[in-house]
Each structure stands twice: as structure tokens, then as C-alpha cells.
C-alpha positions as CSV (number, residue, x, y, z in Angstrom):
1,X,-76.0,44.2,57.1
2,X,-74.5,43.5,60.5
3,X,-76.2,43.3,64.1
4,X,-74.5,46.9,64.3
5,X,-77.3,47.9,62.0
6,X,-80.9,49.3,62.9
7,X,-82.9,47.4,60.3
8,X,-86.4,48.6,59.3
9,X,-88.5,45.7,59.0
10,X,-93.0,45.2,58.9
11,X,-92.7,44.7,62.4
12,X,-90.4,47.2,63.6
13,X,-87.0,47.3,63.7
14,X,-84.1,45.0,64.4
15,X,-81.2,46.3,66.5
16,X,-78.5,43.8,68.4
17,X,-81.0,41.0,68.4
18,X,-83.8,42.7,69.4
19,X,-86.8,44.4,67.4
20,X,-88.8,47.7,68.6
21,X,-91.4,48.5,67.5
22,X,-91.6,51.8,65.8
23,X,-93.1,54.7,63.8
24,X,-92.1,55.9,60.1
25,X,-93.9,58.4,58.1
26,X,-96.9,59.1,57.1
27,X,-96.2,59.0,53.3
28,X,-95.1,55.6,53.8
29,X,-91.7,54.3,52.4
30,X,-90.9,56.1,49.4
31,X,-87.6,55.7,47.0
32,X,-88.2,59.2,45.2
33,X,-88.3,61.3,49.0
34,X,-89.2,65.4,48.5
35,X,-89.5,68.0,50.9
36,X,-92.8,68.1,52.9
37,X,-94.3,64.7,51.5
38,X,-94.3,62.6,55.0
39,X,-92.3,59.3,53.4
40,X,-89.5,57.6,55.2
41,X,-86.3,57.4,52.8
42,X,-85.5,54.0,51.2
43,X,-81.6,53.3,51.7
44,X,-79.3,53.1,54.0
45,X,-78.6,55.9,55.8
46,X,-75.3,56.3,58.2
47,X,-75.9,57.4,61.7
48,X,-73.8,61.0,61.6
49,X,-75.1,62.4,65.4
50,X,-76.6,62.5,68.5
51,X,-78.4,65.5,70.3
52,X,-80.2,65.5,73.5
53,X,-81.9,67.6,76.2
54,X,-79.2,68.3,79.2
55,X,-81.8,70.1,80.9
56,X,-84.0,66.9,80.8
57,X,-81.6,63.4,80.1
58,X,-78.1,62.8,81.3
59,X,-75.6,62.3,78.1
60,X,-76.8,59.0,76.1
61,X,-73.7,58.1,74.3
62,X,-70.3,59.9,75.1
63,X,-70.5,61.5,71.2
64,X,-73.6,63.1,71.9
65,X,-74.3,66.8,71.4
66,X,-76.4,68.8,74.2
67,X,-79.1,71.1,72.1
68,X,-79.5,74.4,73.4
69,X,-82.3,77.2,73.1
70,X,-81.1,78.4,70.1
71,X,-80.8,75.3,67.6
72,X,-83.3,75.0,65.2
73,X,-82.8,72.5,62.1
74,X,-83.3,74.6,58.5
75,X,-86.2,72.9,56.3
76,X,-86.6,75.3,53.7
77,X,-85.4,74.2,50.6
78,X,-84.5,77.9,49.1
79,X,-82.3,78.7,52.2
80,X,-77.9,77.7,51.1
81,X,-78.3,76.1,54.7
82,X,-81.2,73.7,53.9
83,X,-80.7,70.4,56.2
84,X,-78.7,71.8,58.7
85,X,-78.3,72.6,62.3
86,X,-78.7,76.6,62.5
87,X,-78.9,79.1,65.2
88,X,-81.5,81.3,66.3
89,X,-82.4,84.0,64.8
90,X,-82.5,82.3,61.3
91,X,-84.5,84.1,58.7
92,X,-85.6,80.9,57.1
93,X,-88.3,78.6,57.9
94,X,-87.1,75.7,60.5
95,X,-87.6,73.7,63.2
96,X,-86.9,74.3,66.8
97,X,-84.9,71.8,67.9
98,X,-85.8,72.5,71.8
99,X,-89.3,71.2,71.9
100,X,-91.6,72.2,74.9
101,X,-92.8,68.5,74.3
102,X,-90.2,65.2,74.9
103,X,-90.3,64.5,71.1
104,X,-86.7,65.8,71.0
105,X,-85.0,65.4,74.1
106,X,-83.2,62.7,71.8
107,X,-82.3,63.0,68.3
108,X,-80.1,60.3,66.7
109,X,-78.9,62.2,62.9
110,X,-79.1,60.4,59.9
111,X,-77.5,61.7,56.7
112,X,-79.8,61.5,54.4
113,X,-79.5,64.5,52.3
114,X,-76.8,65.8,54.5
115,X,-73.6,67.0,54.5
116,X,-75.1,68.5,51.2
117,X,-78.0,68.7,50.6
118,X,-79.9,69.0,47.1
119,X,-83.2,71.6,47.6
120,X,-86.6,69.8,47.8
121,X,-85.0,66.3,48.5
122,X,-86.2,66.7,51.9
123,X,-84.8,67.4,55.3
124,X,-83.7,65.7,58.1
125,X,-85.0,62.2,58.7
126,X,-84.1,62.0,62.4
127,X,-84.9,58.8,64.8
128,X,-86.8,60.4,67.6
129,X,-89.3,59.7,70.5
130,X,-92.8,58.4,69.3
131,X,-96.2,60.6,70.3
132,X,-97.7,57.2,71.1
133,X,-97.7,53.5,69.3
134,X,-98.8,53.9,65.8
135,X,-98.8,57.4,65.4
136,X,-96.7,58.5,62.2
137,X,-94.0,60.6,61.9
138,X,-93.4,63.3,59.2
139,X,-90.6,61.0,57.7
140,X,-88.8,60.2,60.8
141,X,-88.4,57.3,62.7
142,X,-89.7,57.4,66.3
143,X,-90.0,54.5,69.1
144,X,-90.9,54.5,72.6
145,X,-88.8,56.5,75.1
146,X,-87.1,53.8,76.9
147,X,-86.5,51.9,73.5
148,X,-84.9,55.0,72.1
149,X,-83.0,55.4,75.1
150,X,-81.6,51.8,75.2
151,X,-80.8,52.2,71.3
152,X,-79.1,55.4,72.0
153,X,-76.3,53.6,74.7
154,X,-75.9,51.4,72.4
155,X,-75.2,53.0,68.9
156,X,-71.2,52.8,67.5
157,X,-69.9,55.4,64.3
158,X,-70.2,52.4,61.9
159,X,-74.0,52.2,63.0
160,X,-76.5,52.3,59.7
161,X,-79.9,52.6,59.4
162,X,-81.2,50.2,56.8
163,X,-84.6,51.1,55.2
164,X,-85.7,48.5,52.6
């Protein structure tokens, strides 16, 4: 662990000295993660992306990605593209990545169950915006906009999330 790291702890999480306080998922923490359960993944998980709304936030991080209207994310375990970034149309069931809400104007990747990805493991745990304090996530992490943002500038490649 190194102050590089975004550390999940009770009362948030530790990044460069600070702590924010955050959201996980509704199933809780969970070492034995499947597809559609709500749990946060135990582990640590490397930091593989960033995508972000051009339309709505300048460029966080010089890496990041802009998402346009036709990315959607695959989360249906029976599609050979499960847990990755697809393209509209995509017969399989997914997520739109360009959100009419601000949930997703930021993205930071993880890669849990990514580059491949084993069916019903579950899909994408991203670190997002929150709704509001205290409201969970489907197995995300989420934090307040500004927090997010000031993460964001500040993430490196050798950035991990650390879930214990």
C-alpha cells in the first residue's frame, strides 16, 4: 500500500493523505462477487481507465477517454464481450454509458474481471459520482462530484484501489 493508493476504509477512503467519504454497494463487501448481487469486490483492483463527458467536463487527467453517444458497457454474462466497452447497437443487454444524469460524466475503470472476464463474476465496478451521501451503489464506488473530480487530477497508472 502506498499514498498512490485509494484505500477503502469504514469511513471512507484514503487517497494522498486525505479521506472522502464515499458510497460502495448495496450488497456490501463481498469476497465471492456475481453478476447482479450489488457487493463491492474485496481485493485490489488496478486503476486501467478514465472516461468522461466532453460535452459536460473539460479532460480530468491527460489519459482520459471522452465517451460518446454510442458507448454502452456489456453486462450480460452470456454475451463473448461481457465487461467491456461496446458500441451501440449492441444486441446484448448493457449500460449506456452517456447518462442523461451526471452519474457518469466521470468514470475512473477498474479491472476487476477485466481484460477477461469469467461470465457471472460480475461487471464493471467503476468509481463514479454519488446520487447523494449514503446512497449505495450497485457495486461501484461513488463520492461527491468535486471529490471525484480532485481524485481524478490526481490518479497516476500505478494507482490501486485497495478494498479490504
Amino acid at each position: 500500500m502506498t499514498p498512490l493508493d485509494l484505500v477503502l476504509t469504514p469511513k471512507g477512503v484514503r487517497f494522498r493523505g486525505r479521506l472522502y467519504p464515499c458510497s460502495i454497494g448495496k450488497g456490501a463487501i463481498s469476497a465471492n462477487k456475481r453478476e447482479g448481487d450489488g457487493a463491492t469486490p474485496l481485493g485490489t483492483h488496478r486503476i486501467v481507465g478514465m472516461l468522461y463527458r466532453a460535452d459536460r467536463i473539460a479532460q480530468p487527467n491527460p489519459w482520459a477517454r471522452a465517451i460518446g453517444p454510442q458507448d454502452l458497457w456489456s453486462d450480460s454474462p452470456e454475451d463473448p464481450k461481457y465487461n467491456t466497452l461496446v458500441r451501440a447497437p449492441h444486441p446484448h443487454s448493457h449500460e449506456a454509458l452517456r447518462r442523461a444524469d451526471p452519474l457518469y460524466d466521470l468514470i475512473i475503470m477498474t479491472d476487476w474481471n477485466w481484460p477477461v472476464a469469467t461470465p457471472y463474476r460480475g461487471s464493471a465496478i467503476f468509481i463514479h459520482q454519488w446520487r447523494r451521501p449514503g446512497y449505495p451503489t450497485e457495486g461501484c464506488i461513488a463520492f461527491r462530484r468535486d471529490h471525484l473530480h480532485q481524485i481524478a487530477s490526481k490518479l497516476t497508472p500505478s494507482t490501486r484501489l485497495i478494498v479490504r
